[in-house]
C-alpha positions in Angstrom: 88.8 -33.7 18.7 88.8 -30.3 20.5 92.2 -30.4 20.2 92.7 -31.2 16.9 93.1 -27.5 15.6 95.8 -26.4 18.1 97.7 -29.6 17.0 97.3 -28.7 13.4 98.3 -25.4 14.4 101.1 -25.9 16.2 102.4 -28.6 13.7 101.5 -26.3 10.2 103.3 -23.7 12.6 106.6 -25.7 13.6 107.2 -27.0 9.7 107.4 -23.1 8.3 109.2 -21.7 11.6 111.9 -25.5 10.7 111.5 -24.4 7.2 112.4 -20.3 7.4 115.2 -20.5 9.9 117.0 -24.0 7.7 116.7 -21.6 4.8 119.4 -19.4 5.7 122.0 -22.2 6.4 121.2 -24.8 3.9 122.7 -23.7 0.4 120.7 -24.6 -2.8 122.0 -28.0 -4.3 123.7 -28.0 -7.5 120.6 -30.3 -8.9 118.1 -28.6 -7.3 115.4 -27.5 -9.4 115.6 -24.6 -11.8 112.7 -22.8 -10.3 114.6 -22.8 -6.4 117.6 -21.8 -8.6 116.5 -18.7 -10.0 114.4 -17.8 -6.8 117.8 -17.8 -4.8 119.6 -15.9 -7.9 117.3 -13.0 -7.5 119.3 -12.0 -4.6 116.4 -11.5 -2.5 113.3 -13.5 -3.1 114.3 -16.6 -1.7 115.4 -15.0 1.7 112.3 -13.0 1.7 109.8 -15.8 1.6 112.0 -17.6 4.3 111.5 -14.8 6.4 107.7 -15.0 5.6 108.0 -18.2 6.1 109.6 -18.0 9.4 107.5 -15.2 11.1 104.2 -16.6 10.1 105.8 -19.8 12.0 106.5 -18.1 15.2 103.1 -16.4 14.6 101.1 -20.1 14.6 103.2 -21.5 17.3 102.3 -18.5 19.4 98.7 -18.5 18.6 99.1 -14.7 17.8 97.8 -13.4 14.3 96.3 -17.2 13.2 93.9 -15.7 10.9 96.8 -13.1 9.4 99.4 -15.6 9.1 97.1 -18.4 7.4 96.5 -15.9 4.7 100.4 -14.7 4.4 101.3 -18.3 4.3 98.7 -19.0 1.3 100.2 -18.0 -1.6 103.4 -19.9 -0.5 101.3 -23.2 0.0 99.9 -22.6 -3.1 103.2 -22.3 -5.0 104.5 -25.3 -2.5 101.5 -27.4 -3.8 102.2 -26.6 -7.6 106.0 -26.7 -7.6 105.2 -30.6 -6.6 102.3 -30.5 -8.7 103.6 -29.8 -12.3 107.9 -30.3 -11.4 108.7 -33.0 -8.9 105.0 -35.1 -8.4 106.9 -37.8 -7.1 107.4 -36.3 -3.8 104.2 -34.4 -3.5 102.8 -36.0 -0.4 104.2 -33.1 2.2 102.5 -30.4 -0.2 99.4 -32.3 0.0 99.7 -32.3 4.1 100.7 -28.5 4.2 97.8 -27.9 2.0 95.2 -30.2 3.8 96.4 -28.3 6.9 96.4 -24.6 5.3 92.8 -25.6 4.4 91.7 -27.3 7.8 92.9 -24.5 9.4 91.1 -21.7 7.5 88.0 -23.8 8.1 88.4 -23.7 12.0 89.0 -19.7 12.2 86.3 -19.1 8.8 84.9 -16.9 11.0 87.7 -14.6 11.3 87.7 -14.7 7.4 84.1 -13.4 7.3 84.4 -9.7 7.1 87.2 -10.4 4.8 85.0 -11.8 2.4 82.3 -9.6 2.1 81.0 -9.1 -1.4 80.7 -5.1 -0.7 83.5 -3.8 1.9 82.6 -0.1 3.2 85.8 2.1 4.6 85.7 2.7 8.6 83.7 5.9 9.2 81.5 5.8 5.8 78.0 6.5 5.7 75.8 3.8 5.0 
């Protein structure tokens, strides 16, 4: 079990560093869903969240920036999970894993997330 998190790390870690570097040599199929389709005809959002994708890879694998890289990586779970959710449920299964993993791992470094979450932040150097 004490292991567990640097498995989950290192495996949440490997699919977006797989995932980032096969985005800029796969091509977008012609039947691939609308959605990827207009992401990759923007000309730059597609390539931008592969390079997300890819650096916050190398960042989990490397056990450098966890707590950074879980919250970069987020938003793209998030999308990941409702792409599947409301446009292709039929193979949601690896969205559910990414986010089971996305949420296991915020659980393990929560602590890091703490000061991040405070209800009243105060800038370095004020008064209290």
């Amino acid at each position: 079990m004490r292991h567990l998190p640097t498995i989950a790390r290192i495996f949440f870690g490997l699919v977006f560093l797989a995932s980032g570097i096969a985005g800029f040599f796969v091509t977008m199929p012609p039947d691939a869903p609308e959605f990827g389709r207009a992401l990759m005809n923007t000309g730059y959002m597609f390539q931008f969240i592969k390079v997300v994708e890819l650096l916050c890879g190398l960042l989990l694998v490397l056990n450098r920036f966890v707590p950074l890289a879980l919250t970069v990586l987020a938003p793209i779970v998030i999308n990941i999970f409702a792409f599947h959710l409301f446009l292709d449920l039929k193979d949601i299964a690896p969205a559910i894993i990414l986010a089971a993993l996305e949420i296991y791992l915020a659980w393990v470094y929560r602590d890091s997330f703490r000061p991040m979450l405070a209800a009243r932040a105060m800038p370095s150097g004020a008064q209290k």
